[in-house]
C-alpha positions, 0 to 999 in steps of 0.5 A: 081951274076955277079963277082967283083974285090975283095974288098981292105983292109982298111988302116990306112990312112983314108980308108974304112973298108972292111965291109964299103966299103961292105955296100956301094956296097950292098946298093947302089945295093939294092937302084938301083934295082940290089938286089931287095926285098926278095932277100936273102943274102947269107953270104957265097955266098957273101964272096966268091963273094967279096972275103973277110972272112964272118966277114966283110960280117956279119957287113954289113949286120948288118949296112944294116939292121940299114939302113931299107935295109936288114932284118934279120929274123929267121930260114930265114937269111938276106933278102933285103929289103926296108925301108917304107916311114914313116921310111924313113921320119922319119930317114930324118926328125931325121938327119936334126934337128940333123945336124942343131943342129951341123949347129948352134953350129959349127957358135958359137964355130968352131975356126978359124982353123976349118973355114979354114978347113971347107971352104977349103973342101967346095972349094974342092967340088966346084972343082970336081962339073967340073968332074961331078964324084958323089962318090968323090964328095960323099966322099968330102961332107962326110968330109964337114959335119964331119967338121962341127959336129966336129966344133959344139965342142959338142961330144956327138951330133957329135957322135950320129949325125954320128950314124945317117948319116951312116944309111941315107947314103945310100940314100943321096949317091944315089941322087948325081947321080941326073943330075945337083945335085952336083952344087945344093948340094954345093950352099946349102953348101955355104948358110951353110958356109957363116952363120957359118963363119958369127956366126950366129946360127940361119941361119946355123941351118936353112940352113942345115935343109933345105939343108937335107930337099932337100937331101931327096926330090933328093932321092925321084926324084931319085926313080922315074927315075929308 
C-alpha cells in the first residue's frame, strides 16, 4: 500500500476518533475500489501504515465489518468485502424510516433554540455548496441530521437512529462526489427544514424518507461511474 500521513489524535473538541478517522479512510478506499474484495486487512500491516497502535485499527475493522465492507472469518482474518444489494437496501430502507421517525418528532418537539440551531447548519451547508468541497460538506450534514435526531427529543430512537447511520456512512459520503449533488442534497434538506419549522409531522417525515430514498439512488449512480 501507498504510505499516508499518520493519522492525528482525536480531541475533546469534537474530532474524530483515530478508529474513526480509520474507518472512514478504509471505507471509503473499499468504496472507491482502491481496496478491492478479498483483500485481506492486515492489522499489523495497516498500524504501522497509519502509524497508530493496533487498538484503533482493530475498532475499524470491527465497525467496517457492521457496515457489509469487512469480513471477519476464522483462521482468515479480516477481509474486504462488499455488502450484497439486498443488505444494502435493506440497511437504506431501515435509516429512512428511522430518520423519518425523528423528521416527525423534531416538527412537534424541536424548541425554539433547536430551530435556530437546526436552520443555522442548514445555512452553513448552503455556503459551502459554492466551495464544491464534498468531506466538509459531509461533516456539516452530519451535524444537520444529529440536530434533528436531538430535536425528535426521543433518546432512545436518536440512539439507535445514530447506530444505524454510522453503519450507512460509508455510502452516504460516497455519493457526495456525485457532480452537482451537494445542491440537490440541500434542496432536499430545506423541504426537511420548511415542514419541521412549520410543525407539520407529516411533511417532515415524508421528506426526509424521501430525501434518504435519493441518498441511496446517488450511491447506486455513483457505483456505475466508477
Amino acid at each position: 500500500m501507498n504510505a499516508v500521513a499518520p493519522i492525528a489524535s482525536a480531541t475533546p473538541g469534537g474530532r474524530k476518533t483515530l478508529a474513526e478517522e480509520l474507518r472512514l479512510q478504509l471505507a471509503d478506499e473499499i468504496v472507491r475500489g482502491v481496496l478491492k474484495p478479498g483483500v485481506a486487512l492486515d492489522e499489523t500491516e495497516l498500524a504501522r501504515r497509519f502509524e497508530v497502535s493496533r487498538t484503533p485499527v482493530r475498532e475499524a475493522i470491527r465497525q467496517l465489518a457492521a457496515s457489509g465492507l469487512v469480513d471477519t472469518q476464522a483462521h482468515r482474518g479480516a477481509v474486504v468485502a462488499r455488502p450484497t444489494e439486498e443488505r444494502l437496501i435493506g440497511m437504506f430502507e431501515a435509516m429512512a424510516e428511522l430518520e423519518a421517525m425523528c423528521a416527525g418528532f423534531a416538527a412537534e418537539r424541536m424548541t425554539g433554540a433547536e430551530r435556530h440551531a437546526l436552520e443555522a447548519v442548514h445555512e452553513q451547508l448552503r455556503a459551502l455548496i459554492q466551495s464544491g468541497d464534498p468531506q466538509r460538506y459531509h461533516e456539516i450534514n452530519e451535524a444537520f441530521h444529529a440536530a434533528v435526531y436531538t430535536g425528535s427529543h426521543n433518546d432512545y430512537l436518536a440512539e439507535m437512529t445514530l447506530q444505524t447511520r454510522v453503519r450507512v456512512q460509508p455510502f452516504r459520503r460516497a455519493q457526495f462526489r456525485n457532480l452537482g449533488r451537494l445542491a440537490k442534497s440541500h434542496i432536499e434538506h430545506d423541504r426537511v427544514v420548511v415542514a419541521i419549522l412549520r410543525g407539520d409531522r407529516e411533511k417532515a417525515a415524508a421528506s426526509m424518507r424521501e430525501h434518504i430514498k435519493t441518498v441511496r439512488e446517488e450511491y447506486e449512480a455513483y457505483l456505475e461511474s466508477l
